[in-house]
N, C-alpha and C positions, 0 to 999 in steps of 0.2 A: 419751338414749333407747336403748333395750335390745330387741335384733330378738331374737326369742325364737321359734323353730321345733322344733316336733314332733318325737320323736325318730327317727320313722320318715323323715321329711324330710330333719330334719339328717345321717342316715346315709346317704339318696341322694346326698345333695351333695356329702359327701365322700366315697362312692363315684364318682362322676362328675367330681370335683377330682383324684384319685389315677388313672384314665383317661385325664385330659388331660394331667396330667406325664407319662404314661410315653407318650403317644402323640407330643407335641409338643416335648417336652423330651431325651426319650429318656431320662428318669431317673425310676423310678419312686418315687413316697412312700409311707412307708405310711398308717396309717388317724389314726396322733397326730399327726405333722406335717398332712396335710390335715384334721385338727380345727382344730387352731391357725391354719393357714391362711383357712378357712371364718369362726373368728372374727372376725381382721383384716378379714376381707370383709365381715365383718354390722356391725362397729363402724364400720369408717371410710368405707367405699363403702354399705353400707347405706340408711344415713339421706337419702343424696341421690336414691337409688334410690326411697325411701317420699314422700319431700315432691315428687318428680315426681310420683309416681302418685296421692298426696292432689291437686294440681295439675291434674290429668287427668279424675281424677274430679267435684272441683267445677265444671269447662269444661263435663264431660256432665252434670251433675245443671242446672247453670245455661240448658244447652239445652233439655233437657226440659221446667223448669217454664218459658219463655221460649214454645214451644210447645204449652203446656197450656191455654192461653184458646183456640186451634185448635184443639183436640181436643174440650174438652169444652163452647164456646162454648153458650150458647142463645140464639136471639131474643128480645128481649125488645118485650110488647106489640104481639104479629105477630095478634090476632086480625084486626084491621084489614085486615093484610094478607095475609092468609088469604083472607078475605071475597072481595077483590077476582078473586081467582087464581080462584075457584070459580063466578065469574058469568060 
């Protein structure tokens, strides 16, 4: 699988990759090494980073519709009991 991001993105990231070498490292890179870098990140950390948040996502989607017979419930054959509540 191939993390594929925008180029606008991809330039933030390795704007903010080249930041933290030169802040935390004390060595700065320039903008081809933190390409390369960014890669390694999106090929090999990547993919564990996406099937967490696929994992994540199906936990809330699974809440939701587990919660959806409370939300949209109706009574069913409640004239009966209508009736009664009215007398």
């Amino acid at each position: 699988m191939s993390i594929e991001l925008k180029n606008e993105i991809r330039q933030q990231a390795c704007d903010s990759l080249q930041r933290y070498c030169a802040d935390h490292f004390e060595e700065p890179i320039g903008n081809l090494k933190a390409q390369h870098l960014l890669d390694f990140i999106l090929q090999e950390i990547g993919p564990s980073i996406y099937n967490r948040a696929v994992q994540d996502v199906q936990a809330h989607l699974l809440t939701r519709v587990q919660e959806l017979d409370f939300d949209i419930h109706e009574e069913e054959f409640s004239y009966w009991t209508q009736q009664k509540k009215r007398r």
